[in-house]
N, C-alpha and C positions, 0 to 999 in steps of 0.2 A: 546406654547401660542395658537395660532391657525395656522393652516395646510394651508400652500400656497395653493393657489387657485391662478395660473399663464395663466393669458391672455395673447395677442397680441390686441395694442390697436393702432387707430391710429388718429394723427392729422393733420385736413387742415391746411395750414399757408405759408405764404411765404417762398419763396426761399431762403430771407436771413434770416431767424429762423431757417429753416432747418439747412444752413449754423453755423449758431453761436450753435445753440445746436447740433451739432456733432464733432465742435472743442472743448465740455466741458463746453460751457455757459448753463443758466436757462432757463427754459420754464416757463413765468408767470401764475399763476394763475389766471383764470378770475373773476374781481371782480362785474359784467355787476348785477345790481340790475334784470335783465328779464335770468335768466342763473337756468332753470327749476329745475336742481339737487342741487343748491347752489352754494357759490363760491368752487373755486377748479381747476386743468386742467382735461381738456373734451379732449374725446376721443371714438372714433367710433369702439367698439368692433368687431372684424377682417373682417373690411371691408373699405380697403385704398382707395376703390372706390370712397365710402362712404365720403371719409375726403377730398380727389379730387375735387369730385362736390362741395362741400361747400365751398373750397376755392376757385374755379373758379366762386360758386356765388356771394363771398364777392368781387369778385372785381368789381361789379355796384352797392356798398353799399356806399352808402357816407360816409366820413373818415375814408375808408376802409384802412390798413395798406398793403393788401396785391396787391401786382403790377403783381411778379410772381407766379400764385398759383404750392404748393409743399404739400406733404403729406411725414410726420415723423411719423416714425413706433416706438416702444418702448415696449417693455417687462416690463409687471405690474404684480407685489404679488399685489394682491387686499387687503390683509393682512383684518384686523375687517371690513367687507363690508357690509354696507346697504344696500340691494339686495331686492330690490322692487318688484323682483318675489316671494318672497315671504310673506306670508298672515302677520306670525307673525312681518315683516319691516314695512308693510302697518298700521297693528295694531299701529306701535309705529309714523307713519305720521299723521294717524289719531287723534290720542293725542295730537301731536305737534300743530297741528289745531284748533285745540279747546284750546289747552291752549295761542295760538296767538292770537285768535278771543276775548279770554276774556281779555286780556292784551292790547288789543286794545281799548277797549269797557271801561277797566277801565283808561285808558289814552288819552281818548274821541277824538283818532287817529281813520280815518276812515283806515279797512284795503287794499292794494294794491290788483289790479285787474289783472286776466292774460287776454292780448288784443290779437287783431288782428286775421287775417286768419288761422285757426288751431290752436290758440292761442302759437303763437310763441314767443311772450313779455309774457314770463313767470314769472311774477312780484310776482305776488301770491304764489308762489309755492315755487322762490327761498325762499321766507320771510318766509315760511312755514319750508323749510329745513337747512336756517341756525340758525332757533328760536330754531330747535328739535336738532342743532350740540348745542348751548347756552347753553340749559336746560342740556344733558349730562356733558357739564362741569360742570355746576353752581352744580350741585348735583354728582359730583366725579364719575361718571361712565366713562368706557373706552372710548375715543371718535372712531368714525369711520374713517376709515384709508380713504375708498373710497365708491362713494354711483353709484350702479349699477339700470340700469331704460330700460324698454323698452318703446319704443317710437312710436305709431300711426302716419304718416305721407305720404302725399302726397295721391294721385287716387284711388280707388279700380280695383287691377288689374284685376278684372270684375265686371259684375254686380252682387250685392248684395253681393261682398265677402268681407270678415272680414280684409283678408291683403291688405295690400297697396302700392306704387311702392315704396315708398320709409322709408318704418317700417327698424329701426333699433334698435342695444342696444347701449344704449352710458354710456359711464363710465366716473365719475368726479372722480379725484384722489386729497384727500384732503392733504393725506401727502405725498410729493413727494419721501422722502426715500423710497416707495414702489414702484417706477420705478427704474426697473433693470436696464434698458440701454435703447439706444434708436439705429436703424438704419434708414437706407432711403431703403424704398422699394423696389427692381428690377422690378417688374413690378407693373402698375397701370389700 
């Protein structure tokens, strides 16, 4: 069907998520309406660093769940992936947009807006890629397993450069059959 393409992905989260999905419990899926790749579980393609700091910033987020931040490793088939690095994924986002925009407009909904600093309440975007996951069903095409995305964020680590301290790729895993397993990192 199509050829593994095997990541190392990795997620912030508390101690006791860690805990419970390494004894064989679930990792939920985020359903957060601002969750830039759509709903799905996210994950910081190979950089535990990466899923570290986030969970040590969720804990001065209000109704944060996480008390002890922890980072779970897991081995993902990315299996049918929306890979936003590439033109022809982007092609099929751009459609999805436009066919949101119109479906908005005929349901005299105004559409969601992505807010904030770097636009982090990604409202827009998720609406955008779970309308493009909708339409694939609604009209019998394969859906995508997992939607890959690179991510612009934080400082220019100088002036006028294009990278930034803290640019990564993060990977949403829509169907979770595609994580292999999961461990705990040895180091972070």
């Amino acid at each position: 069907m199509f050829p593994p393409q095997i990541i190392f992905g990795y997620h912030g989260c508390d101690e006791s998520t860690l805990r419970v999905v390494l004894e064989g419990g679930v990792l939920k899926p985020s359903q957060n309406a601002y969750d830039w790749l759509g709903h799905g579980i996210y994950f910081w393609e190979r950089s535990p660093a990466r899923g570290r700091r986030w969970a040590e910033a969720m804990m001065d987020v209000t109704n944060s769940k996480i008390r002890q931040p922890a980072v779970l490793g897991a081995v993902i088939n990315l299996g049918h992936c929306l890979d936003l690095a590439d033109p022809e994924s982007a092609d099929l986002v751009s459609c999805a947009y436009e066919q949101f925009i119109e479906d908005c407009e005929k349901d005299g909904v105004q559409p969601p807006r992505n807010k904030g600093h770097e636009s982090k309440a990604r409202y827009l975007d998720c609406a955008v890629m779970n309308h493009l996951h909708s339409l694939r069903e609604e009209s019998g095409q394969v859906p995508f397993d997992s939607v890959r995305g690179f991510f612009n964020e934080g400082q220019p680590v100088y002036p006028t450069a294009g990278l930034r301290s803290l640019d990564h790729v993060q990977v949403c895993v829509r169907n979770s059959a595609c994580i292999v397993g999961f461990f705990k990192p040895s180091q972070i």
